[in-house]
C-alpha positions as YAML, in Angstrom:
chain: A
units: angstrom
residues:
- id: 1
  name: UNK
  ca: [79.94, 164.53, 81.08]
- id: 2
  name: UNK
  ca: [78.65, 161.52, 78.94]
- id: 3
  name: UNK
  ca: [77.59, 158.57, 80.87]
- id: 4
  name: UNK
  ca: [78.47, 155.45, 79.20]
- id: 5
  name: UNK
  ca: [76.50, 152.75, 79.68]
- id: 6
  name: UNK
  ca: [77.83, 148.97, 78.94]
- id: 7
  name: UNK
  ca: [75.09, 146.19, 78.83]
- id: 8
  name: UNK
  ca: [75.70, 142.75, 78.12]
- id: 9
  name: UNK
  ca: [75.93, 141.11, 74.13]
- id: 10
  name: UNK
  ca: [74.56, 140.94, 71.82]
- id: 11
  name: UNK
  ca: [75.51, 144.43, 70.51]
- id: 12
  name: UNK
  ca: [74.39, 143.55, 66.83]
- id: 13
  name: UNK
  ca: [70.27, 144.75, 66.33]
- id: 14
  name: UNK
  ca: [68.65, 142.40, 64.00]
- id: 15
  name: UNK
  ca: [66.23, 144.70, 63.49]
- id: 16
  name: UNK
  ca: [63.08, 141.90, 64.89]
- id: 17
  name: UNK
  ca: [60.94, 143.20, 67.50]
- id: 18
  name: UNK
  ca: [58.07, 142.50, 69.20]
- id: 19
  name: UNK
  ca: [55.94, 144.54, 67.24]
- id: 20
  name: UNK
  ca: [57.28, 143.46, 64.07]
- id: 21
  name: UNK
  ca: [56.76, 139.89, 64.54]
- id: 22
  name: UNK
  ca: [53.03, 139.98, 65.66]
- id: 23
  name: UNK
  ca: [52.01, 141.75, 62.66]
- id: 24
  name: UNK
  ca: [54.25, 139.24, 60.84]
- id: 25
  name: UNK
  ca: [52.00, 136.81, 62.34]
- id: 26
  name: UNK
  ca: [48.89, 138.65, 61.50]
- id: 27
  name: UNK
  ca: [49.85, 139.11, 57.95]
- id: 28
  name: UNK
  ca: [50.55, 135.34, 57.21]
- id: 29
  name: UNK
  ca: [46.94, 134.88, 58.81]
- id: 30
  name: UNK
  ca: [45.60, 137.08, 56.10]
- id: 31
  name: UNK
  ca: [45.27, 134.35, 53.54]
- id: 32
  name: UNK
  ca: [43.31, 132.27, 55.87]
- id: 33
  name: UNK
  ca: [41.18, 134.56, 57.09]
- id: 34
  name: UNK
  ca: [40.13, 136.25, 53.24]
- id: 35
  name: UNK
  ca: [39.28, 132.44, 52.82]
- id: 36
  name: UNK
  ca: [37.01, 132.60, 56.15]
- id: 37
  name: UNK
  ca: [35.19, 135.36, 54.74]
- id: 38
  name: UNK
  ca: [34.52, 133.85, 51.23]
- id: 39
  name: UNK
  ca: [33.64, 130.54, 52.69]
- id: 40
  name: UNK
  ca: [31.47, 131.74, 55.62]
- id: 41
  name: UNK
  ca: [30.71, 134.66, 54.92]
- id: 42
  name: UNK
  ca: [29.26, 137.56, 57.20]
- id: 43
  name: UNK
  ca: [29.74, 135.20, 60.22]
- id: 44
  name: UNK
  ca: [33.13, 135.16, 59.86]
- id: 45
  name: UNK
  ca: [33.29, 138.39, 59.25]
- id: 46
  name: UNK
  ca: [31.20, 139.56, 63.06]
- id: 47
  name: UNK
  ca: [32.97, 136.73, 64.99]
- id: 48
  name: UNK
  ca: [36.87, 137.93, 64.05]
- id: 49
  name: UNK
  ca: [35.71, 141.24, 64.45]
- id: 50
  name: UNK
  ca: [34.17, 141.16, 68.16]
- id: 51
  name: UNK
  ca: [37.26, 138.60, 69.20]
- id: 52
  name: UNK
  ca: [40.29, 141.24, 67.84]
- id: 53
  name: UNK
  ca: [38.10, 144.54, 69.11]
- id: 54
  name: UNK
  ca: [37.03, 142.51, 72.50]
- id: 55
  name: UNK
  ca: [40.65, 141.34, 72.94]
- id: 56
  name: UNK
  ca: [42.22, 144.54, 72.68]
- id: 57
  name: UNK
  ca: [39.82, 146.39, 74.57]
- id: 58
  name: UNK
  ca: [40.21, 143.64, 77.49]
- id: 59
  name: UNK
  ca: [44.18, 144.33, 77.34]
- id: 60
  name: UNK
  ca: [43.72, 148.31, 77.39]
- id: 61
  name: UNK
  ca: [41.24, 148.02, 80.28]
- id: 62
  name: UNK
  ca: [43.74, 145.78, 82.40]
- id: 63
  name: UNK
  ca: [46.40, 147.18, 81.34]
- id: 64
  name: UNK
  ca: [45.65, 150.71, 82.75]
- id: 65
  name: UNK
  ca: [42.89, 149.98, 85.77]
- id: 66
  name: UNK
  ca: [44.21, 147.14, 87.17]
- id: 67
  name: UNK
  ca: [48.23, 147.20, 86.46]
- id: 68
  name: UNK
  ca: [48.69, 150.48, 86.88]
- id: 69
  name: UNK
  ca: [52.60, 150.53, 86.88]
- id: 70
  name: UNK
  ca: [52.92, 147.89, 83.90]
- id: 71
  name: UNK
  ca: [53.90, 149.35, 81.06]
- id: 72
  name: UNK
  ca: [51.63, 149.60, 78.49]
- id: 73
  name: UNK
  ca: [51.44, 147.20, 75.84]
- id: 74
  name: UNK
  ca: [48.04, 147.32, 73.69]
- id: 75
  name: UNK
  ca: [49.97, 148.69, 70.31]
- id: 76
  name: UNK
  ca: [52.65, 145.59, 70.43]
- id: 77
  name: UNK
  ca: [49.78, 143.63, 68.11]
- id: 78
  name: UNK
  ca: [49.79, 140.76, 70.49]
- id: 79
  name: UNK
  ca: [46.35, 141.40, 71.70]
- id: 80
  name: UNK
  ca: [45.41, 141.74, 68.16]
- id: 81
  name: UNK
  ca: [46.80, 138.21, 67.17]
- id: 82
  name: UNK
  ca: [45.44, 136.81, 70.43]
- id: 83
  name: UNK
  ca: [41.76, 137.97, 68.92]
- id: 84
  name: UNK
  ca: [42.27, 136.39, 65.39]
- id: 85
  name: UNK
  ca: [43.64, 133.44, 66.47]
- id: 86
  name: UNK
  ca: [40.63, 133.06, 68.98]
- id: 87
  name: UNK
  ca: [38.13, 133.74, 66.41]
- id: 88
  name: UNK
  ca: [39.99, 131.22, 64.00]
- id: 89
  name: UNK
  ca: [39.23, 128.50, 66.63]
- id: 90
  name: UNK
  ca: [35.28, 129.31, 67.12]
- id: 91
  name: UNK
  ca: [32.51, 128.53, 63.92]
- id: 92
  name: UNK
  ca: [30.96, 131.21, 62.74]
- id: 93
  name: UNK
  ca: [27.46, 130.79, 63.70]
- id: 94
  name: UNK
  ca: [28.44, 131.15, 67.30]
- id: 95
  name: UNK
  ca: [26.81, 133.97, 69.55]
- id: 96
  name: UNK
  ca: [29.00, 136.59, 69.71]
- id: 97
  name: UNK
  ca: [28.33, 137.33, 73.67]
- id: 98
  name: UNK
  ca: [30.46, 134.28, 73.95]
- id: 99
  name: UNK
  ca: [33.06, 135.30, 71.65]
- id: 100
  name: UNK
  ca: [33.66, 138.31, 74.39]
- id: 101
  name: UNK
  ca: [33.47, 135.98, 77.37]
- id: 102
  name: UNK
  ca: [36.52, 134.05, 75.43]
- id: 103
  name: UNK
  ca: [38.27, 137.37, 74.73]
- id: 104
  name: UNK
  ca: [37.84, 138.20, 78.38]
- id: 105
  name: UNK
  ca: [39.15, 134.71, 79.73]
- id: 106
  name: UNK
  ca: [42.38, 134.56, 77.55]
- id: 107
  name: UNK
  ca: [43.15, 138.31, 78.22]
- id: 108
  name: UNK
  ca: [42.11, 138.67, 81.38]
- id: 109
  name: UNK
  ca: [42.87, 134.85, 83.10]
- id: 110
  name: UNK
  ca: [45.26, 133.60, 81.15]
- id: 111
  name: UNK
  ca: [47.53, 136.68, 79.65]
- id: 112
  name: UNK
  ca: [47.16, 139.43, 82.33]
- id: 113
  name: UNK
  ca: [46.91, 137.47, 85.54]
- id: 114
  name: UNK
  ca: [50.81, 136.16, 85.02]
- id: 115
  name: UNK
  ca: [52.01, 139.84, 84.21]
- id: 116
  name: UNK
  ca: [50.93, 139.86, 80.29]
- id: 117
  name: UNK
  ca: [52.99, 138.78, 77.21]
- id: 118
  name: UNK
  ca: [55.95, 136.82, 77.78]
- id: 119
  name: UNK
  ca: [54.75, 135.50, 81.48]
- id: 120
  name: UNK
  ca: [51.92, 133.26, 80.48]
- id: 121
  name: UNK
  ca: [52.42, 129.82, 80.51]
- id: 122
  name: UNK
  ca: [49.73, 128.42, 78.19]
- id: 123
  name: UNK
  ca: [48.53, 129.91, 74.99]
- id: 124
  name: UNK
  ca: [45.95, 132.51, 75.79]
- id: 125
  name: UNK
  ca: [44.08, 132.20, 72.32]
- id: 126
  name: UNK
  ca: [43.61, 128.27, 72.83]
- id: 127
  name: UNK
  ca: [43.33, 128.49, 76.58]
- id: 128
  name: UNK
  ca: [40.22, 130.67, 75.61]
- id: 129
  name: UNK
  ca: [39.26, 127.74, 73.64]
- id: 130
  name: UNK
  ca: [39.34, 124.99, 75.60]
- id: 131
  name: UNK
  ca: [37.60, 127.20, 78.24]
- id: 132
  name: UNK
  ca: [34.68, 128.08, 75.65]
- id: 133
  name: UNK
  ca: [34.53, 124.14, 74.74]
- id: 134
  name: UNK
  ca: [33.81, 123.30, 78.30]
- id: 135
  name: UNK
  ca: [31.60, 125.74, 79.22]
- id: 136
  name: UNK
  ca: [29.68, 126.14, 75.78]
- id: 137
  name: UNK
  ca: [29.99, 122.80, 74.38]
- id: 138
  name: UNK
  ca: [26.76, 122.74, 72.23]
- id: 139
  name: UNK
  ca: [27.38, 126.42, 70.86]
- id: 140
  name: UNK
  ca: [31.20, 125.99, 69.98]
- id: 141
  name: UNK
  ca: [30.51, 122.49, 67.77]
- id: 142
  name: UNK
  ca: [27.92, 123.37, 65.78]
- id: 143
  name: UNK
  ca: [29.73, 123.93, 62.72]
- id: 144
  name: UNK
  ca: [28.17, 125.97, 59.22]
- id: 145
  name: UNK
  ca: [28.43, 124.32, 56.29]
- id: 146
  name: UNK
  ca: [31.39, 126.14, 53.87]
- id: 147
  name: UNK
  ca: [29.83, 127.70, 50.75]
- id: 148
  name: UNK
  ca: [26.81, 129.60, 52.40]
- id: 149
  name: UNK
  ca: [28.71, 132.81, 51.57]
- id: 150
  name: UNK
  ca: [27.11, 136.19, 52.67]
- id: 151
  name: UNK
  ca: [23.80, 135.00, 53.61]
- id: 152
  name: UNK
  ca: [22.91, 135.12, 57.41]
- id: 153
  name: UNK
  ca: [25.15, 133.53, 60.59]
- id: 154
  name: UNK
  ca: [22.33, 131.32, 61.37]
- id: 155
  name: UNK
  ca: [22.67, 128.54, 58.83]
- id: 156
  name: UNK
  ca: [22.76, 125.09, 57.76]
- id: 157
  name: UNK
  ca: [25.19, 123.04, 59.85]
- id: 158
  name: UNK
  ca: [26.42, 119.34, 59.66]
- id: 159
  name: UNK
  ca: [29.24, 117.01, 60.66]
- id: 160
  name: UNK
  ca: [33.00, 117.95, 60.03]
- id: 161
  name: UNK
  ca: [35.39, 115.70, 58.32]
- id: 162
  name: UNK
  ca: [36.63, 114.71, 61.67]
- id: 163
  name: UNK
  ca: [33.44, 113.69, 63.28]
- id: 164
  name: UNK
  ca: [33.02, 111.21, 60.30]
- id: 165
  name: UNK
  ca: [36.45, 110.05, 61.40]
- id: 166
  name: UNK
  ca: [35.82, 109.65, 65.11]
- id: 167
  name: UNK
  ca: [32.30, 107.68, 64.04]
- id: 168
  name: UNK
  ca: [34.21, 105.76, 62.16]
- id: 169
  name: UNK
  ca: [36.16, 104.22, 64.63]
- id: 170
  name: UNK
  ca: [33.34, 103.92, 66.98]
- id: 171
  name: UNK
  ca: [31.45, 102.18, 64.29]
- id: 172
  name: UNK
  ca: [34.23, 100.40, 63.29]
- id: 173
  name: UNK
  ca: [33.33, 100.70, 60.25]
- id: 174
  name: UNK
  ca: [36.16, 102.07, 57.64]
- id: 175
  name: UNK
  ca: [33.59, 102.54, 54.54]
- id: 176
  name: UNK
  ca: [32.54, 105.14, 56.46]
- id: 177
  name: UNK
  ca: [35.71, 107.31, 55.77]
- id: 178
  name: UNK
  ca: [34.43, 106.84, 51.77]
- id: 179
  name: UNK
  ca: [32.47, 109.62, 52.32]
- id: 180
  name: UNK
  ca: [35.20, 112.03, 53.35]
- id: 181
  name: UNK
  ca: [36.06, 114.76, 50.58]
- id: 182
  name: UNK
  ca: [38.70, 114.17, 49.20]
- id: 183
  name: UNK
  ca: [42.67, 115.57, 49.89]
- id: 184
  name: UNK
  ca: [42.26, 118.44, 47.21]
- id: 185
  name: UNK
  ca: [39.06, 119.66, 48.57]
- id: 186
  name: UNK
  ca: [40.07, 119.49, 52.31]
- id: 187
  name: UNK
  ca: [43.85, 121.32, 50.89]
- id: 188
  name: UNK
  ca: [41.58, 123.89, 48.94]
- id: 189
  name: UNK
  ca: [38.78, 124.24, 51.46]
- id: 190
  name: UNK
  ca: [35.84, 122.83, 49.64]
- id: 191
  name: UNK
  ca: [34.88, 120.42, 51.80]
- id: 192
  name: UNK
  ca: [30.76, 120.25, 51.47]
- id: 193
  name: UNK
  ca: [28.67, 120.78, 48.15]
- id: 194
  name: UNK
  ca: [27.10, 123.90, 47.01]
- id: 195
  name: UNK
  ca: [24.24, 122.40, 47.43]
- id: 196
  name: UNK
  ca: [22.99, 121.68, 50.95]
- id: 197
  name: UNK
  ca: [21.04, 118.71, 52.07]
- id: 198
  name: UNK
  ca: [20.93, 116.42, 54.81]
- id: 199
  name: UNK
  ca: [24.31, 115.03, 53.87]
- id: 200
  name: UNK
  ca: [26.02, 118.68, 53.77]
- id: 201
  name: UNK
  ca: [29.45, 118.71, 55.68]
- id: 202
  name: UNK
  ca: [30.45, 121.43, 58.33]
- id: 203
  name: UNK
  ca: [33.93, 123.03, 57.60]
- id: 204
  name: UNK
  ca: [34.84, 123.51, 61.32]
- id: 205
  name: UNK
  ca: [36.35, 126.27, 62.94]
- id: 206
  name: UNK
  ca: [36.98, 129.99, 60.76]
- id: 207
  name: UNK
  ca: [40.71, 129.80, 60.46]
- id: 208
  name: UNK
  ca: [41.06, 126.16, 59.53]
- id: 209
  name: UNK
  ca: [38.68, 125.44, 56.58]
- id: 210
  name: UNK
  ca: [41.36, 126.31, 53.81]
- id: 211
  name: UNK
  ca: [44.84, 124.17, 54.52]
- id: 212
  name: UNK
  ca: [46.07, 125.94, 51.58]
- id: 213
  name: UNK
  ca: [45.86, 129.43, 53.09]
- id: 214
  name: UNK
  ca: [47.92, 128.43, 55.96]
- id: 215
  name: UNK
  ca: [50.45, 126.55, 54.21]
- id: 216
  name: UNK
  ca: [51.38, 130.49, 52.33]
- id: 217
  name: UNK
  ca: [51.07, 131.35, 55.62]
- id: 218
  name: UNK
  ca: [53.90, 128.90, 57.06]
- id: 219
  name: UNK
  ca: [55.92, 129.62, 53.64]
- id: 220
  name: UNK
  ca: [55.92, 133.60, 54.48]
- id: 221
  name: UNK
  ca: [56.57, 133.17, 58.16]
- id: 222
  name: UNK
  ca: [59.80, 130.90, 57.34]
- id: 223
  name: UNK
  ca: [60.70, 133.59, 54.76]
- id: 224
  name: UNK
  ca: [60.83, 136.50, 57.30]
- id: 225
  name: UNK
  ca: [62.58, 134.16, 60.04]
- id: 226
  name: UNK
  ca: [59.50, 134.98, 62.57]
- id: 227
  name: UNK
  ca: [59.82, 131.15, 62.90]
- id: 228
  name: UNK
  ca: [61.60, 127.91, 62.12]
- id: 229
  name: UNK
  ca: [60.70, 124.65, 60.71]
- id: 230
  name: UNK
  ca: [60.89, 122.73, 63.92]
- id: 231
  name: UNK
  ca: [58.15, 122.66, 65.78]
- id: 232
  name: UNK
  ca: [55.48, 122.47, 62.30]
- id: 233
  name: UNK
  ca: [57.61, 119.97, 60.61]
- id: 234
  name: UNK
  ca: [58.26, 117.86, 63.96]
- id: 235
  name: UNK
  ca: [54.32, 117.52, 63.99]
- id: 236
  name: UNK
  ca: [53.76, 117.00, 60.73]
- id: 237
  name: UNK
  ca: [55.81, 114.39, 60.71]
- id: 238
  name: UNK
  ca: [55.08, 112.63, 63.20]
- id: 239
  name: UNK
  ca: [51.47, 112.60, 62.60]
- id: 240
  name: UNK
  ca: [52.05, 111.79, 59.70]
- id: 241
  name: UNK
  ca: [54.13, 108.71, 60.44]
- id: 242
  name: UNK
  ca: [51.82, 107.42, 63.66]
- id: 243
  name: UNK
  ca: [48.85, 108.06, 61.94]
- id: 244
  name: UNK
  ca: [50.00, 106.05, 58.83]
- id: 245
  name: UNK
  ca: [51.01, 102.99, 61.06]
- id: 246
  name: UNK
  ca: [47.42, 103.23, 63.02]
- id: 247
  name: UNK
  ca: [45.91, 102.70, 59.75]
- id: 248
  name: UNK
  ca: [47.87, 100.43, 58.18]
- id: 249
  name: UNK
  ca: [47.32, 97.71, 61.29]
- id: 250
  name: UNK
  ca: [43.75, 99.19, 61.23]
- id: 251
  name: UNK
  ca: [41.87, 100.44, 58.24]
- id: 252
  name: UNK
  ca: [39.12, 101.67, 60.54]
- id: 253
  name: UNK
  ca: [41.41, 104.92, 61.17]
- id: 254
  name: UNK
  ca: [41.76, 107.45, 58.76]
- id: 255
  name: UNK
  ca: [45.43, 108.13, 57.22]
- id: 256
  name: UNK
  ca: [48.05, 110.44, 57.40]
- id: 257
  name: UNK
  ca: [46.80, 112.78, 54.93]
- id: 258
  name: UNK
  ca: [43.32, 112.99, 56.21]
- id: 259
  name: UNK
  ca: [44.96, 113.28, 59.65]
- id: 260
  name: UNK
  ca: [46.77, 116.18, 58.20]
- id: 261
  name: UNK
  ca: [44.12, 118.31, 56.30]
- id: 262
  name: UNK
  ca: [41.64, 117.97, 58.46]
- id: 263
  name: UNK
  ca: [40.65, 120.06, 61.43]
- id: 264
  name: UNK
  ca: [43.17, 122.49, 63.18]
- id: 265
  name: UNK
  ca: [46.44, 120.65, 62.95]
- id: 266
  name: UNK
  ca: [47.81, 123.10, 60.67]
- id: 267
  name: UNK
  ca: [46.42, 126.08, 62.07]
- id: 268
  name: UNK
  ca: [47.37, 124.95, 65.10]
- id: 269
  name: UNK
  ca: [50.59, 123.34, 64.26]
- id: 270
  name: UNK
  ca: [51.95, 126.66, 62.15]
- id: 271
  name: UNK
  ca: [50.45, 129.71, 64.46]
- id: 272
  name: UNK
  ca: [50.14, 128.67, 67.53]
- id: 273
  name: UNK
  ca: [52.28, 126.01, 68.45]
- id: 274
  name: UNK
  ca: [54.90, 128.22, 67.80]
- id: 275
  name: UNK
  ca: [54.07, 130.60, 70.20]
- id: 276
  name: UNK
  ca: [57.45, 132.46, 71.05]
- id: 277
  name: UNK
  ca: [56.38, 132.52, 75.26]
- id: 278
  name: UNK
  ca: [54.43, 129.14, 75.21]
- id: 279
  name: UNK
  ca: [57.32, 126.86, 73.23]
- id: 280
  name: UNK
  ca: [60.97, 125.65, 74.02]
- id: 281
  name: UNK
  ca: [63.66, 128.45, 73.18]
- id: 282
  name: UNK
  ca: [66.25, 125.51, 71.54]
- id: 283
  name: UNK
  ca: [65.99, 123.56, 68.39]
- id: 284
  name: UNK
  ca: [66.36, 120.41, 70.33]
- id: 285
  name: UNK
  ca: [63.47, 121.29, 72.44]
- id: 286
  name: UNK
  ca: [61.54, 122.45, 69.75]
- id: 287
  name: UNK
  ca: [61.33, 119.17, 67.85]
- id: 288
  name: UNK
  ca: [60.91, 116.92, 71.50]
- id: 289
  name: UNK
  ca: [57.78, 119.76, 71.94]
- id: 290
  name: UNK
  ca: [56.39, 119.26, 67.91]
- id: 291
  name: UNK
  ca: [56.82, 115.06, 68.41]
- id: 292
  name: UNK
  ca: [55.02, 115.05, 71.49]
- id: 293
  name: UNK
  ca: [52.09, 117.43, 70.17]
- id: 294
  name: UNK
  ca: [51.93, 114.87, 67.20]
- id: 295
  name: UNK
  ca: [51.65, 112.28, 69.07]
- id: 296
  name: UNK
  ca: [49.11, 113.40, 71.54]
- id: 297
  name: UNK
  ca: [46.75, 114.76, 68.38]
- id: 298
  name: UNK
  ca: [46.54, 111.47, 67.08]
- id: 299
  name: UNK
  ca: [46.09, 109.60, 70.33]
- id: 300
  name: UNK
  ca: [43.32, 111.92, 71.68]
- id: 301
  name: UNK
  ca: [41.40, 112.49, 68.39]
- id: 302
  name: UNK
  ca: [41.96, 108.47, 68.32]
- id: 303
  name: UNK
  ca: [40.63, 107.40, 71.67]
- id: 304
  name: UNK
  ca: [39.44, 110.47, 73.29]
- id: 305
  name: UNK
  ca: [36.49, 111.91, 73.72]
- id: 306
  name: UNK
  ca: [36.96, 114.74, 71.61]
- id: 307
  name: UNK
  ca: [37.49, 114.18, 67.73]
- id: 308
  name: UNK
  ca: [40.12, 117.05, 67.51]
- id: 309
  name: UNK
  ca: [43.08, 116.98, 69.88]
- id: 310
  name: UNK
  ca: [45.07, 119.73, 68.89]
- id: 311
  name: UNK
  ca: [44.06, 122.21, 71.00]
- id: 312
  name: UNK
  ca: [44.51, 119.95, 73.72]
- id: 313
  name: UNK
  ca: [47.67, 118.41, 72.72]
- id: 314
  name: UNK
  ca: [49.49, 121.99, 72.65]
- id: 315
  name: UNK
  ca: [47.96, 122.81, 76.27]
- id: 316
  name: UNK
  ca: [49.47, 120.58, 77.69]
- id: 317
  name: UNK
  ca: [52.83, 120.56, 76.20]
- id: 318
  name: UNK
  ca: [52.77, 124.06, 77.02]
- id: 319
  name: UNK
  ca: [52.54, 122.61, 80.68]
- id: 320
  name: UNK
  ca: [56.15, 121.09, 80.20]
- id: 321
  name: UNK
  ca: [57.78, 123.83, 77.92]
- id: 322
  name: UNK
  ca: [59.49, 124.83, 81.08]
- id: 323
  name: UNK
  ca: [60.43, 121.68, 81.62]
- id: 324
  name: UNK
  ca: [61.64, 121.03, 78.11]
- id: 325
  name: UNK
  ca: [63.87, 124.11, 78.08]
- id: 326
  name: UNK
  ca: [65.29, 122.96, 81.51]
- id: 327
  name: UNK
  ca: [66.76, 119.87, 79.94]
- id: 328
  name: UNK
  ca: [67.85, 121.32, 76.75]
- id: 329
  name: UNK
  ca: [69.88, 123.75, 77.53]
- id: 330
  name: UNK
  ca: [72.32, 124.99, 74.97]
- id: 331
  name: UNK
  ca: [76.37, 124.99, 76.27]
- id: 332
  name: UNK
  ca: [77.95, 128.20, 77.22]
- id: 333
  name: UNK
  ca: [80.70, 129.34, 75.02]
- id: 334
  name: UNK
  ca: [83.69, 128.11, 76.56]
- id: 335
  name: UNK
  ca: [82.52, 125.88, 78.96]
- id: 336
  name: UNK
  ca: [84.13, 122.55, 79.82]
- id: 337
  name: UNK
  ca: [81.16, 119.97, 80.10]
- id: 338
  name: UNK
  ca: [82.42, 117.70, 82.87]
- id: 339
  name: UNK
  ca: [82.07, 114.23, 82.41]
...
């Protein structure tokens, strides 16, 4: 006799799963990271490498020593993203002994200690981050300058675009933001000369030297439906929109485009910001969580002690996701909302 066996709607398969989005993911990070190679070169290359291979290994390890009746989940490419995205948030010149202690902490801590994907509560690749920053701070901002190709990981470094900003401010001193390159070479990635002197420019972290490649990464993520606009557009535009006010009282701050193409606001803004666990399930949260990660960018790379804020901004907003989707939840079909 056939058992039948009634679960609960929906009965329609969209055909998404797991699986398919991470990879999604990991393709629209392609563009981005062919530009890491090109612009940094064999760096880039050993540093992704080391943080996908250490991140995966981590998972498999935990996964099967240590949680023993979890079901195994190395293959669903989440450990994979977890390891690009990491890399994409370290320079390239960093010793790679530290790029496995980061694997280890964002696997290990921050995934696997809360029961592994869909249980943690912050972001596990910028958790990793934000661990590294503190406890390597002189190793994880020194930042190559972009155009030293496939020569050798130890090489000339300088300022990013964003330190000149935050010296700016303390200098008070807005000719300062003169020197800045300018909004096509910070969309295109070219944001030092070929050339490199004392006045060479660092490009940052791996994954966000090239706004370009990200933006084709946002377009082919919004294609596929692995995400919505919300939560990018709700940042954009209200960095956008605060930034642009702090400069117009205040020429001393940089503006809203410079705000925008510099650092990891759009890498963090399109890939990780819109972590599926990490972020509000509504649309209404979703845009309440993008505004507040907005604002907090531009008030911490403003006034804080740090010149990027992103990273920090999405921590802690990750903090209140719960929160967020406690407040917004959507109405049952059917119900009667008393008043």
């Amino acid at each position: 006799m056939n058992k039948l066996t009634i679960s609960l709607s929906p009965h329609v398969h969209s055909g998404d799963s797991v699986k398919s989005n991470m990879f999604g993911v990991c393709i629209a990070l392609v563009p981005a990271m062919i530009c890491s190679f090109v612009f940094f070169g064999l760096g880039a290359i050993a540093v992704t490498a080391v943080s996908v291979a250490s991140c995966v290994f981590f998972e498999w390890a935990i996964g099967k020593y240590m949680l023993k009746n979890a079901k195994p989940t190395v293959t669903d490419g989440s450990a994979i993203l977890t390891g690009m995205l990491l890399a994409f948030n370290m320079p390239s010149n960093i010793p790679l002994w530290i790029v496995v202690i980061g694997a280890l902490f964002a696997i290990g801590v921050v995934k696997m200690t809360f029961g592994g994907l869909g249980c943690n509560l912050f972001n596990p690749a910028l958790a990793g981050r934000a661990f590294l920053l503190i406890s390597f701070p002189v190793q994880m901002t020194s930042w190559p300058v972009v155009g030293q190709g496939f020569t050798t990981i130890d090489g000339t470094t300088g300022a990013t675009p964003l330190a000149l900003m935050k010296a700016a401010i303390k200098a008070k001193d807005a000719s300062m933001l003169q020197d800045l390159p300018s909004a096509w070479d910070m969309l295109i990635g070219n944001t030092s000369s070929s050339v490199f002197g004392e006045g060479a420019m660092g490009g940052g972290c791996i994954g966000e030297v090239c706004a370009l490649a990200i933006i084709i990464g946002l377009i082919y993520m919004l294609a596929r439906k692995i995400i919505t606009w919300h939560i990018p557009v709700a940042i954009f535009a209200t960095v956008a929109v605060f930034s642009g006010l702090l400069h117009l009282a205040n020429p001393i701050y940089a503006g809203p485009v410079e705000q925008l193409l510099s650092g990891g606001l759009m890498l963090g803004a399109v890939f990780m910001a819109t972590d599926y666990v990490t972020s509000p399930m509504s649309k209404k949260g979703q845009l309440i969580y993008g505004v507040a990660i907005g604002f907090l960018t531009v008030v911490i790379r403003t006034w804080g002690a740090y010149p990027e804020g992103m990273s920090f901004a999405i921590l802690i907003m990750n903090a209140f996701t719960p929160l967020i989707n406690n407040y917004c939840k959507p109405t049952r079909f059917g119900e009667v909302v008393k008043k």
